[in-house]
BASEPA-323993 format. One record per residue (C-alpha): z, x, y; residue number from 1; residue in three letters. Coordinates in nm, 2 decimals. Layout:
<pts>
> up  east  north  nr  rest
> Z  X  Y  NUM  Ala $
...
</pts>
This chain:
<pts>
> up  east  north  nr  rest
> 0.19  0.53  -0.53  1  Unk $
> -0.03  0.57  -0.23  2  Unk $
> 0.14  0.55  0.15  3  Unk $
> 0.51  0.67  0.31  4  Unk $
> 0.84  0.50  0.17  5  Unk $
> 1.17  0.55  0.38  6  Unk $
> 1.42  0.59  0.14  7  Unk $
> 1.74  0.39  0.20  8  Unk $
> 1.94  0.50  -0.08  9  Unk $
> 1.87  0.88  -0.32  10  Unk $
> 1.64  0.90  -0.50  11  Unk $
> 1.67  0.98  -0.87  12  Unk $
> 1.67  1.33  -1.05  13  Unk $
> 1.53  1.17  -1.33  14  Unk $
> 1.20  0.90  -1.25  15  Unk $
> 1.20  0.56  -1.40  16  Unk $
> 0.84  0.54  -1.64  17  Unk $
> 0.66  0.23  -1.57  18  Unk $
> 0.45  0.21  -1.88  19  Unk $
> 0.16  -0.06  -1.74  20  Unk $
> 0.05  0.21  -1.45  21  Unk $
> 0.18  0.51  -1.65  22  Unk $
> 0.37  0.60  -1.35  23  Unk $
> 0.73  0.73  -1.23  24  Unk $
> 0.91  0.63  -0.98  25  Unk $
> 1.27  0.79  -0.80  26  Unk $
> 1.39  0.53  -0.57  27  Unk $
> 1.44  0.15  -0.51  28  Unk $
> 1.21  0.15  -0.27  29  Unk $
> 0.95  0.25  -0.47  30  Unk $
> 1.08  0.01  -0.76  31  Unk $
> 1.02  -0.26  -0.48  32  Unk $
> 0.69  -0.18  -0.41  33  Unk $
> 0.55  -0.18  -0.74  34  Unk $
> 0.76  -0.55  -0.80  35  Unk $
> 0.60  -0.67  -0.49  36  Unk $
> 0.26  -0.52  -0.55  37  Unk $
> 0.23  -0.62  -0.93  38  Unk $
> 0.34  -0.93  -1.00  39  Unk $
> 0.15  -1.01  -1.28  40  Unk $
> 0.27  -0.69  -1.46  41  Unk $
> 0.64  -0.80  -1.45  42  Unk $
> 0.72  -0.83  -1.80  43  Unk $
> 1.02  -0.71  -2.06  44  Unk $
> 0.88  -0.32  -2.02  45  Unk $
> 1.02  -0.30  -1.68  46  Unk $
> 1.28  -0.62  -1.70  47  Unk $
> 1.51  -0.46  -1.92  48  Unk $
> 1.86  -0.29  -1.99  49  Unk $
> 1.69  0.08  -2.01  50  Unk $
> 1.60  -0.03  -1.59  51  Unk $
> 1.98  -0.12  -1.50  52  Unk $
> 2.10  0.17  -1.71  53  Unk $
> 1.85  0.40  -1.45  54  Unk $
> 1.94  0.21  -1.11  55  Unk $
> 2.29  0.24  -1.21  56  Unk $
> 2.35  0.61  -1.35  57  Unk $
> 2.03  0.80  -1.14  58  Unk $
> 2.08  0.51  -0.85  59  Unk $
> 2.42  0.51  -0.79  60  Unk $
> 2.38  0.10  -0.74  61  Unk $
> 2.70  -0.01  -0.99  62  Unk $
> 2.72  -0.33  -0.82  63  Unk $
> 2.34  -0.42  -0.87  64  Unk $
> 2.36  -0.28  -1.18  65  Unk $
> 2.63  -0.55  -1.32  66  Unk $
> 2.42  -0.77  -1.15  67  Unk $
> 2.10  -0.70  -1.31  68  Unk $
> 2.27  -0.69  -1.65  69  Unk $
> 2.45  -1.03  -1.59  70  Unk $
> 2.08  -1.18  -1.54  71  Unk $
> 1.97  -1.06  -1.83  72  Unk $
> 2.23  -1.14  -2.04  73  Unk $
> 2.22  -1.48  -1.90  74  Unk $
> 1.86  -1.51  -1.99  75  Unk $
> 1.81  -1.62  -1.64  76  Unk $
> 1.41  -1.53  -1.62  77  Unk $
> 1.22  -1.26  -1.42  78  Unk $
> 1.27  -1.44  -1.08  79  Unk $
> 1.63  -1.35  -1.02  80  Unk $
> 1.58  -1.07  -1.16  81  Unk $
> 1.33  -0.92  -0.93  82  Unk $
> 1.46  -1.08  -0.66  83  Unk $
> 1.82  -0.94  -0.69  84  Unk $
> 1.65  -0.59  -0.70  85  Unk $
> 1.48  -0.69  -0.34  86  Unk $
> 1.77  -0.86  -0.19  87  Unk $
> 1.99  -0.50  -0.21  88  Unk $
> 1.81  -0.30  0.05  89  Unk $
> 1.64  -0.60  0.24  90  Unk $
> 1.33  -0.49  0.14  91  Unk $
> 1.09  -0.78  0.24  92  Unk $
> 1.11  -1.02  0.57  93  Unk $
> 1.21  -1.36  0.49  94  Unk $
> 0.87  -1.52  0.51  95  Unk $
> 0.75  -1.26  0.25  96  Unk $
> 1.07  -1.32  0.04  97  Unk $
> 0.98  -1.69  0.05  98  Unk $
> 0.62  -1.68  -0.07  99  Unk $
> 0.72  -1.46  -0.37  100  Unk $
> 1.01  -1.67  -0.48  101  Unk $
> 0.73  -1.96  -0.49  102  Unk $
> 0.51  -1.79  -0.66  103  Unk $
> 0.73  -1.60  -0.92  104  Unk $
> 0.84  -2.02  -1.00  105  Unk $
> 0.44  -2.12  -1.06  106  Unk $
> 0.46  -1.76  -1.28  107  Unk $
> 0.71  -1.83  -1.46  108  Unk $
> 0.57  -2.23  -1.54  109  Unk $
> 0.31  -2.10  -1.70  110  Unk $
> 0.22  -2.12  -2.07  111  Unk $
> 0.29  -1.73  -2.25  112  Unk $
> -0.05  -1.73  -2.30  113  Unk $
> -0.20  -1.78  -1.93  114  Unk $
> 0.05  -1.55  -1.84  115  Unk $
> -0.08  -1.28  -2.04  116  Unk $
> -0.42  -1.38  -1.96  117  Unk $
> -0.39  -1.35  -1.56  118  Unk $
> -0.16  -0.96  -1.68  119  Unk $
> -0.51  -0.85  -1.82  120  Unk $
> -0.72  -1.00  -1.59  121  Unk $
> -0.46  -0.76  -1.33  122  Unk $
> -0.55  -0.50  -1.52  123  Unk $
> -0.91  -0.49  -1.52  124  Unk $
> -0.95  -0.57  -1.14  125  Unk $
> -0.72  -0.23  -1.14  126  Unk $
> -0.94  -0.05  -1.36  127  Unk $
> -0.73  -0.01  -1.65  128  Unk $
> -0.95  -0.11  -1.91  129  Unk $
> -0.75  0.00  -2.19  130  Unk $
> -0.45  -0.15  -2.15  131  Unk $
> -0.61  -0.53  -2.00  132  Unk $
> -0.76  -0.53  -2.33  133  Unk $
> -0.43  -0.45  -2.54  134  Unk $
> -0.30  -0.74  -2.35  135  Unk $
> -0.60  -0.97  -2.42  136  Unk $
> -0.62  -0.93  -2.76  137  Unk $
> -0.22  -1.03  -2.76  138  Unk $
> -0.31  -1.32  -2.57  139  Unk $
> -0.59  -1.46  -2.83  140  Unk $
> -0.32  -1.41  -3.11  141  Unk $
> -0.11  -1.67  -2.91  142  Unk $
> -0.37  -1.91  -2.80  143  Unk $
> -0.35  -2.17  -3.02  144  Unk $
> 0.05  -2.25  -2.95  145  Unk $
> -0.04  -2.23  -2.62  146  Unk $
> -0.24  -2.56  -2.66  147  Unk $
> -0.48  -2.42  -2.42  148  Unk $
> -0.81  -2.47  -2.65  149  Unk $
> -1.10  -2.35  -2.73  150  Unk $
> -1.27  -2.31  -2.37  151  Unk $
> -0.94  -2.08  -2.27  152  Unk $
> -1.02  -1.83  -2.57  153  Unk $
> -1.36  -1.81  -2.41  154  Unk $
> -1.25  -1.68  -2.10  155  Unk $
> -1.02  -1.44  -2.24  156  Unk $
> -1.32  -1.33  -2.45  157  Unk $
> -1.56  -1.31  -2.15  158  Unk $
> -1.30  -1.11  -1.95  159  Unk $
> -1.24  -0.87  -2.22  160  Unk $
> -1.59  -0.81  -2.27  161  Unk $
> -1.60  -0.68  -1.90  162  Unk $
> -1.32  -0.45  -1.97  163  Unk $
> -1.52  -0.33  -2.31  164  Unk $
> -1.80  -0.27  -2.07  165  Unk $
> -1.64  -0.05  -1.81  166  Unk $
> -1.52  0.18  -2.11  167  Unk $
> -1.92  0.19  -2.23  168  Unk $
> -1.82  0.03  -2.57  169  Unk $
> -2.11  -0.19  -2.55  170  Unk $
> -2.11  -0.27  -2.92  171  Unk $
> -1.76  -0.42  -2.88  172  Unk $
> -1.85  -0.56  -2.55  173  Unk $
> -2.15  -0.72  -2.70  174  Unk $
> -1.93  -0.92  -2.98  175  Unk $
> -1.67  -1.04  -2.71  176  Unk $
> -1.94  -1.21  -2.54  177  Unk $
> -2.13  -1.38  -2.80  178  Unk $
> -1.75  -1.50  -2.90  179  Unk $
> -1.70  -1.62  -2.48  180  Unk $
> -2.04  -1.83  -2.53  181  Unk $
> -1.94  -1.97  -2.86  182  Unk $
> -1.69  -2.16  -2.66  183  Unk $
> -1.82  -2.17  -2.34  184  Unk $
> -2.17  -2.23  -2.37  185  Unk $
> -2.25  -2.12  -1.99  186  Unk $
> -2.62  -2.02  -1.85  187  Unk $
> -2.38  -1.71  -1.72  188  Unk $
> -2.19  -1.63  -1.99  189  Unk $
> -2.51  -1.62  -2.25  190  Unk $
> -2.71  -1.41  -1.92  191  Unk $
> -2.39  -1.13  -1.95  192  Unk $
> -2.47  -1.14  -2.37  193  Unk $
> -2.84  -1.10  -2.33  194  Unk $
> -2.75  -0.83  -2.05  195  Unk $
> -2.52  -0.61  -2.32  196  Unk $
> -2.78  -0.68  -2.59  197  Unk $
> -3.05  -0.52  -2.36  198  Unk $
> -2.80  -0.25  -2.32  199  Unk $
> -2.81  -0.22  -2.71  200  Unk $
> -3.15  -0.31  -2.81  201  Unk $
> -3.53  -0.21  -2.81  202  Unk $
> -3.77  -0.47  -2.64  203  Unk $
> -3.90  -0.63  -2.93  204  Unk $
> -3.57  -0.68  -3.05  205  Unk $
> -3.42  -0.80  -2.76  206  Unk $
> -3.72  -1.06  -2.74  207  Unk $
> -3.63  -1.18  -3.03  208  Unk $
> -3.22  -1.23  -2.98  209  Unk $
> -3.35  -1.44  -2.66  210  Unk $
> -3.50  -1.64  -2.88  211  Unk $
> -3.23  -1.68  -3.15  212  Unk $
> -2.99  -1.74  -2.84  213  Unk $
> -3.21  -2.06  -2.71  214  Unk $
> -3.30  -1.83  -2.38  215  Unk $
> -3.54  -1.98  -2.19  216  Unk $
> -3.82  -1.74  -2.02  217  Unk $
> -3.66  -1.75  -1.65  218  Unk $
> -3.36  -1.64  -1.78  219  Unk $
> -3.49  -1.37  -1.98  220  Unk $
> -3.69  -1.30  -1.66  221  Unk $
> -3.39  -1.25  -1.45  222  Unk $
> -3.22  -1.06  -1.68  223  Unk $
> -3.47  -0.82  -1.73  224  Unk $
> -3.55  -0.79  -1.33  225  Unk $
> -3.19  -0.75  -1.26  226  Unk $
> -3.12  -0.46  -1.50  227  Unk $
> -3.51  -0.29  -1.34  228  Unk $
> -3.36  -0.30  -1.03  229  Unk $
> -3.04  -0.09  -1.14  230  Unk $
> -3.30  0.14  -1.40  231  Unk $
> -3.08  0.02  -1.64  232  Unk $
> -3.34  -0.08  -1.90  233  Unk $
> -3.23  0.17  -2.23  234  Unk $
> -2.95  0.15  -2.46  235  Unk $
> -2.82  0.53  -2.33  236  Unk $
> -2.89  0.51  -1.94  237  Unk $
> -2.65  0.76  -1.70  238  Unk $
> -2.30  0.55  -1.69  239  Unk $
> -2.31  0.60  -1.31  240  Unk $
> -2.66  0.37  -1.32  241  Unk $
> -2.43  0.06  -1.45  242  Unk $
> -2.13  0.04  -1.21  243  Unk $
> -2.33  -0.24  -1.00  244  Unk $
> -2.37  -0.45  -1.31  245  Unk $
> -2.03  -0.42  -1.41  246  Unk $
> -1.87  -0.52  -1.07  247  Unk $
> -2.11  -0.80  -1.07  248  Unk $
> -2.03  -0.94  -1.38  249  Unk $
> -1.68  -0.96  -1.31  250  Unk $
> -1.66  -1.08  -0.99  251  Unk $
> -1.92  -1.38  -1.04  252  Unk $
> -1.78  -1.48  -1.36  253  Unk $
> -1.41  -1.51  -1.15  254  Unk $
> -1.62  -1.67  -0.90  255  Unk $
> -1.77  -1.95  -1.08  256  Unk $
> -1.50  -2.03  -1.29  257  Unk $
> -1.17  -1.99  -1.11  258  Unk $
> -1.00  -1.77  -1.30  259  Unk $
</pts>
């Protein structure tokens, strides 16, 4: 974790293993920094007995520790949970403590699914690829009960494609997209398909997938000048040559749709 801490209470002789960042931590404080700072990442790998077990015997914290555990037990939700953990040293001013008690309530109101989406989305905008698209592919499974729809498995589709991108699996990226514009059937979704298909293709080939796809020639045009101007114009171009494209995708897509 980047930037100075004061330590309140010792820290540990053994770190705590956050699994989402792949990181340790050795004191509250820095538990409370990664709560505050990763919201969407809160989930049973962090809220759990093997955490009040740590605060407890590495910690010294027996009173937060029972009640922790009480929470838990109680099934009383990651919001008293969390905040529990920030209450014992103070950790945030009061304004701060109010906004993330509202927000951890619209968190927890959402449907399993959109909460799993907006983890991966998290994930990606952190550049860990791998892992947003572990949690993605969870959230398709549970789409359906979600009674989201069709046009919510397109984003999740769309935005895993991105995260297939940034790894340079373009086959797989290619498939997540042509999946997104199934449902979706956006002029921006179908550009980021053509895009990867470029990516994948020769020019005849690619011609003729614009074609299939209903492209008209001013979107084939753009296409083609956008990925000219980054020299990204062959299937095995220099990965440095595509980080432009990449970032763009993402952050228009978010952009135009909200999410």
């Amino acid at each position: 974790m980047s930037g100075y801490i004061l330590c309140q209470i010792k820290r540990a002789s053994l770190p705590f293993y956050i699994e989402n960042i792949s990181t340790n931590i050795y004191s509250i404080e820095e538990l409370c920094y990664y709560l505050y700072h990763n919201i969407y990442l809160l989930d049973e790998t962090i809220i759990n007995e093997h955490l009040c077990d740590w605060i407890k015997n590495e910690l010294g914290l027996l009173k937060l520790y029972q009640k922790l555990y009480r929470i838990l037990e109680e099934e009383r939700g990651a919001g008293d949970f969390i905040l529990a953990v920030f209450r014992e040293i103070n950790y945030l001013t009061h304004e701060q403590f109010k906004k993330l008690n509202e927000e951890l309530v619209v968190l927890e109101q959402l449907p399993d699914v959109a909460r799993k989406k907006k983890k991966g989305d998290y994930l990606v905008d952190n550049r860990m690829y791998v892992n947003a698209i572990r949690i993605y592919e969870d959230a398709l499974r549970s789409v359906d009960t979600g009674g989201l729809g069709g046009q919510y498995e397109g984003e999740i589709y769309h935005n895993m494609g991105c995260a297939y991108l940034h790894l340079f699996q373009m086959d797989e990226a290619k498939a997540c997209f042509e999946k997104a514009y199934e449902s979706l059937h956006t002029k921006l979704v179908l550009k980021h398909y053509l895009c990867t298909c470029r990516m994948l293709m020769e020019e005849a080939q690619w011609q003729g997938e614009c074609a299939k796809m209903g492209a008209d020639l001013d979107t084939c045009r753009e296409i083609q000048m956008e990925m000219d101007e980054r020299k990204i114009s062959v299937p095995r171009e220099k990965q440095e040559d595509m980080g432009d494209v990449l970032e763009k995708y993402t952050k228009e897509y978010h952009r135009s749709t909200g999410f």
